[in-house]
C-alpha positions as CSV (number, residue, x, y, z in Angstrom):
1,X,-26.7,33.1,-4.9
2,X,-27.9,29.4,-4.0
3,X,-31.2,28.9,-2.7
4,X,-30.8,26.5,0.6
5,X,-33.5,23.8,-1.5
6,X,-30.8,23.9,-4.3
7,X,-28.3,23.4,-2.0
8,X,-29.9,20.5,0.1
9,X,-30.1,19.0,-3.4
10,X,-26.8,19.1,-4.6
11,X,-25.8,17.7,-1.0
12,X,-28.1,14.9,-1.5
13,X,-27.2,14.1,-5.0
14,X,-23.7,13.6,-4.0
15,X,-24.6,11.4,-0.8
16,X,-26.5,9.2,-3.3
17,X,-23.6,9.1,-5.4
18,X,-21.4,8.3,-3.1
19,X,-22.7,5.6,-1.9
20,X,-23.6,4.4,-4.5
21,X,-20.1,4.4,-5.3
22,X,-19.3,2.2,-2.2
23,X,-22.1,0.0,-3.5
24,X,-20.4,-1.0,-6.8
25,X,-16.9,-0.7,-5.2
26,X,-18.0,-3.6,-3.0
27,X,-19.7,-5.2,-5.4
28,X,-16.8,-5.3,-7.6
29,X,-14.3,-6.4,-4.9
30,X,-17.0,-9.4,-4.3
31,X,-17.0,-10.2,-7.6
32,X,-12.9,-10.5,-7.4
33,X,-13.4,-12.6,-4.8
34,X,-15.8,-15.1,-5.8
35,X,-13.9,-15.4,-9.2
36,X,-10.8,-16.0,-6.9
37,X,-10.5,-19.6,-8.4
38,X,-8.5,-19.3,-11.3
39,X,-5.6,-18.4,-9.4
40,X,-5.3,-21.9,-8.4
41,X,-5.6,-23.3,-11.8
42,X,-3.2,-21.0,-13.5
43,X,-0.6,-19.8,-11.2
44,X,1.6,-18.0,-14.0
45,X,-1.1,-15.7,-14.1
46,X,-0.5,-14.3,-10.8
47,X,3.4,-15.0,-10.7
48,X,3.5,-12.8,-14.4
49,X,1.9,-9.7,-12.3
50,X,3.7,-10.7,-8.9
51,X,6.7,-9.3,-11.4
52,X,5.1,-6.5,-12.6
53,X,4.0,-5.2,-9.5
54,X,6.5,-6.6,-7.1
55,X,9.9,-6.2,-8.7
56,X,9.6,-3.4,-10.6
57,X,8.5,-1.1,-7.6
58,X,12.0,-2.7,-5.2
59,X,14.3,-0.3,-6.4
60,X,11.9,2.8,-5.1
61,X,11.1,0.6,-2.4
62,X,14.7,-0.4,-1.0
63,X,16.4,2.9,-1.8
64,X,13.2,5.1,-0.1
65,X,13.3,2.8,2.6
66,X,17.7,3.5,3.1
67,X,17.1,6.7,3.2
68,X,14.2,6.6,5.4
69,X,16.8,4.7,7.6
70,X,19.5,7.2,7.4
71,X,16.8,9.8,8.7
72,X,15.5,7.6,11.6
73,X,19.0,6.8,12.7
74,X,20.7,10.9,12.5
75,X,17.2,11.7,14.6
76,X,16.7,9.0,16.9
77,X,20.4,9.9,17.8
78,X,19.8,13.6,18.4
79,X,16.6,12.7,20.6
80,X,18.3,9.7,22.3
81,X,21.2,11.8,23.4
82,X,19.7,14.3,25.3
83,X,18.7,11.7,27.6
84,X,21.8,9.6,27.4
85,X,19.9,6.7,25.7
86,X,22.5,6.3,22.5
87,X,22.2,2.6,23.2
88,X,18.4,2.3,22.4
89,X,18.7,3.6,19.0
90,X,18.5,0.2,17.3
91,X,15.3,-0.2,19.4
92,X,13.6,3.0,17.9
93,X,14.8,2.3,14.3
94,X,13.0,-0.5,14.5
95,X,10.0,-0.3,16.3
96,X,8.9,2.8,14.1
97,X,9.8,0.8,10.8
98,X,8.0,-2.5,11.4
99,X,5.3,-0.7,13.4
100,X,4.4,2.1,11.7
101,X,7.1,3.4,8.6
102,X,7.0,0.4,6.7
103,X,3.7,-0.5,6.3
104,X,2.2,3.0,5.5
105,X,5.2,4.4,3.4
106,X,5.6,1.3,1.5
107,X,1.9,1.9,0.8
108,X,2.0,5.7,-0.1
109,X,4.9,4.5,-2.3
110,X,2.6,0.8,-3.8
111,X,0.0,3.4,-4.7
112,X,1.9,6.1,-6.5
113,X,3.5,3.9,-8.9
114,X,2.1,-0.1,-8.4
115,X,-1.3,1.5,-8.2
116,X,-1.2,3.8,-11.2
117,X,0.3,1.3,-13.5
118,X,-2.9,-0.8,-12.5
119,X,-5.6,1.8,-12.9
120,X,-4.4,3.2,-16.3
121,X,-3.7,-0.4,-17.9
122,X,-7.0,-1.5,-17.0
123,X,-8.4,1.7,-18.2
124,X,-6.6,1.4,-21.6
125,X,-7.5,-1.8,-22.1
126,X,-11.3,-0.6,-21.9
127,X,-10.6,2.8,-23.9
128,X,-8.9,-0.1,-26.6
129,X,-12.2,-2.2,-26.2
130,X,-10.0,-4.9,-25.3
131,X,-12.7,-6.1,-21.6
132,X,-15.6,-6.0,-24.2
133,X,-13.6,-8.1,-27.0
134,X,-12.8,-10.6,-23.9
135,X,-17.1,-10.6,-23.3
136,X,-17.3,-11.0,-26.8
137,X,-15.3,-14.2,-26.8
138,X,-17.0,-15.8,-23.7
139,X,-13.8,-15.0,-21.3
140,X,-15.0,-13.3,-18.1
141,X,-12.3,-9.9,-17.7
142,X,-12.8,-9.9,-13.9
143,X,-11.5,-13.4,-13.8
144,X,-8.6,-12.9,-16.4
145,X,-8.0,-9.5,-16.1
146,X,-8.7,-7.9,-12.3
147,X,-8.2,-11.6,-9.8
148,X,-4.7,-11.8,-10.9
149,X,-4.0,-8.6,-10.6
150,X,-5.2,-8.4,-7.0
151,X,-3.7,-11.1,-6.0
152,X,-0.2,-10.0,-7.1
153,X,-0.7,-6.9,-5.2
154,X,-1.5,-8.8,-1.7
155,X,1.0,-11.0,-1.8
156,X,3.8,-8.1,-3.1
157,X,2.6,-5.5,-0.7
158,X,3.9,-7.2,2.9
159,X,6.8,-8.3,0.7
160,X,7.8,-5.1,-0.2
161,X,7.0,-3.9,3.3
162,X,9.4,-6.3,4.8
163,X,11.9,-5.4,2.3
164,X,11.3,-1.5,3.4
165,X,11.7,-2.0,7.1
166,X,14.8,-4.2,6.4
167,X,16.7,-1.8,4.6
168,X,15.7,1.0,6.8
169,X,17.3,-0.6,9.6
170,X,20.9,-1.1,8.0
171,X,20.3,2.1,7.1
172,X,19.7,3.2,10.4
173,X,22.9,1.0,11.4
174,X,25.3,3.0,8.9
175,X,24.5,6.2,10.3
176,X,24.0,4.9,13.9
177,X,27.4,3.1,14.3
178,X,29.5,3.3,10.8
179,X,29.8,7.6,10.9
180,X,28.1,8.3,14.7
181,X,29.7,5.8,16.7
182,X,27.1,4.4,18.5
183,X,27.8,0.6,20.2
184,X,27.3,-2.1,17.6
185,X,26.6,-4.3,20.3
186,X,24.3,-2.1,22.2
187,X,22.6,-1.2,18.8
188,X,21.8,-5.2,17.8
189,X,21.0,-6.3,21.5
190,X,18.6,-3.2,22.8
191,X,16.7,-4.3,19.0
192,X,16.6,-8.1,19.8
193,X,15.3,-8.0,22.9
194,X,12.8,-4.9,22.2
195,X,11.1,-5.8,19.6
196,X,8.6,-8.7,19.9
197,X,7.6,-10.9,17.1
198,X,3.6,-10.6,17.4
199,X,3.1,-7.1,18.9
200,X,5.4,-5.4,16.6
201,X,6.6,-7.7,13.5
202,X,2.9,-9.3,13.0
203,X,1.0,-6.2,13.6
204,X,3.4,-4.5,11.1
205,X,2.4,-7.3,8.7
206,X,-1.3,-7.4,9.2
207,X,-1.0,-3.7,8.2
208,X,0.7,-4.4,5.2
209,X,-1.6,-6.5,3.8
210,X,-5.0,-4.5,4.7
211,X,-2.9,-1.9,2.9
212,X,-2.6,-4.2,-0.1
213,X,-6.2,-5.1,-0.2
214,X,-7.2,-1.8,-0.5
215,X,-5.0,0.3,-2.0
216,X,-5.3,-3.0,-5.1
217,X,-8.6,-2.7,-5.2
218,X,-9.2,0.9,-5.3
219,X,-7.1,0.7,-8.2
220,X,-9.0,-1.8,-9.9
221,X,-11.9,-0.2,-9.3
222,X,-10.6,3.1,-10.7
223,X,-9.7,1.7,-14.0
224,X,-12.8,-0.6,-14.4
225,X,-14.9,2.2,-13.8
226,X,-13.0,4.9,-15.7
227,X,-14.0,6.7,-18.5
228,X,-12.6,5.5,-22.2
229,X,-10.9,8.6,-22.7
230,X,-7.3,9.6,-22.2
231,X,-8.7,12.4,-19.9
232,X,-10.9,9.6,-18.3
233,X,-8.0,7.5,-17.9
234,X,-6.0,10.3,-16.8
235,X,-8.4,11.3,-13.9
236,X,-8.6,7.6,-12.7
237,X,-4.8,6.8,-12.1
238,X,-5.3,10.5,-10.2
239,X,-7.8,9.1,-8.2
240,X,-6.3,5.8,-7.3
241,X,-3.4,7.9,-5.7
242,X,-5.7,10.4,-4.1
243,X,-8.1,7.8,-2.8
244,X,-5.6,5.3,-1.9
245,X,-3.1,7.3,-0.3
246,X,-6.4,8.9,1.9
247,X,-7.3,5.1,2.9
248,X,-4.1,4.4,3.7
249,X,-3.7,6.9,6.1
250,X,-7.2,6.5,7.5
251,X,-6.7,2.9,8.1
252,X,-3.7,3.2,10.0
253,X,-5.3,5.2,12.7
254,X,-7.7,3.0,12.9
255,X,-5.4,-0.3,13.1
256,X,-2.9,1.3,15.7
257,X,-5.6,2.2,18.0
258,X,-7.2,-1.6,17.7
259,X,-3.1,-3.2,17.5
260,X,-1.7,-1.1,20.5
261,X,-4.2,0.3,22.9
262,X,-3.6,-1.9,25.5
């Protein structure tokens, strides 16, 4: 049995470590930051892993976002029609895609495969001794290796957002109008003049990229920190989805209650 002075210990040793895993997590994403320069000087740095990141997760993006859409549009429909509403399911469609199911989704979806391909490449390239080959050689790896990297997933994460909510509407459209029969008219129209640009689209946005921030960075950090192992490696890209996914969901409570309280 644990003593309660044991205990108290083990619970303090892990405070400590936690936090002083926040230290060097912030630490690190300063570091990023102030090494931000380069993207400026080389741009095909950034534009190589806008491809890596970007395109290669739009297929899982565009067809999860469809059938996101056909969900949102056979459910809206059911709930819409017990109150003789058919007309406003354009409007709900796309309200909870820009507000809320494009953003976070697209996020859940950026860590689990943008995310993972992050963490273990930059934790193979340490298991390979490839970061301390780049010291050796007088090239800094957190300006060649991690700012371009975070970069790309910024500027790729509202992107792909946008590209999810866009798809999830037409999909929302084919099940709404092409095989329910709702109004085409009614469906565009109620959408239009429901939605508003900066309550709904630019909050949606500002979401996305918080998302990108830190569901990049946590996977930076979880392959820069990683152990050169495969098992190391293997229990980073684990953590960059466990972790990310987490802050994901965390920050969106936190940015719908500051975006629409009032």
């Amino acid at each position: 049995m644990t003593s309660p002075v044991n205990a108290i210990s083990g619970l303090g040793a892990r405070v400590r470590k936690s936090i002083t895993g926040l230290g060097a997590f912030m630490r690190l994403a300063g570091a990023i930051l102030v090494r931000s320069g380069i993207v400026l000087r080389r741009p095909r740095l950034i534009t190589h892993q806008i491809h890596f990141i970007g395109n290669q997760s739009l297929l899982i993006i565009a067809v999860s976002g469809l059938f996101v859409g056909f969900v949102l549009g056979l459910q809206g429909y059911y709930t819409l029609n017990r109150y003789g509403s058919e007309e406003a399911l354009g409007l709900l469609v796309a309200l909870s895609l820009t507000r809320e199911l494009g953003p976070v989704v697209t996020a859940l979806l950026f860590a689990g495969r943008a995310g993972t391909s992050l963490t273990a490449e930059i934790g193979l390239m340490k298991a390979g001794e490839q970061l301390a080959a780049m010291e050796v050689m007088a090239v800094d790896p957190i300006r060649r290796v991690l700012v371009p990297r975070f970069w790309a997933g910024v500027i790729a994460m509202p992107v792909l957002a946008a590209v999810f909510s866009m798809v999830g509407i037409l999909g929302g459209w084919v099940v709404g109008v092409k095989l329910i029969g709702v109004d085409p008219g009614a469906f565009w129209s109620q959408m239009q003049n429901g939605v508003d640009i900066f309550n709904d689209i630019l909050n949606g946005v500002i979401k996305s990229v918080v998302f990108g921030i830190t569901v990049t960075l946590i996977a930076l950090y979880a392959g820069w920190t990683a152990k050169p192992t495969p098992e190391g490696v293997s229990r980073a890209t684990t953590r960059t989805v466990v972790v990310g996914s987490l802050a994901v969901l965390g920050l969106d409570f936190i940015l719908t209650a500051l975006m629409f309280s009032n």
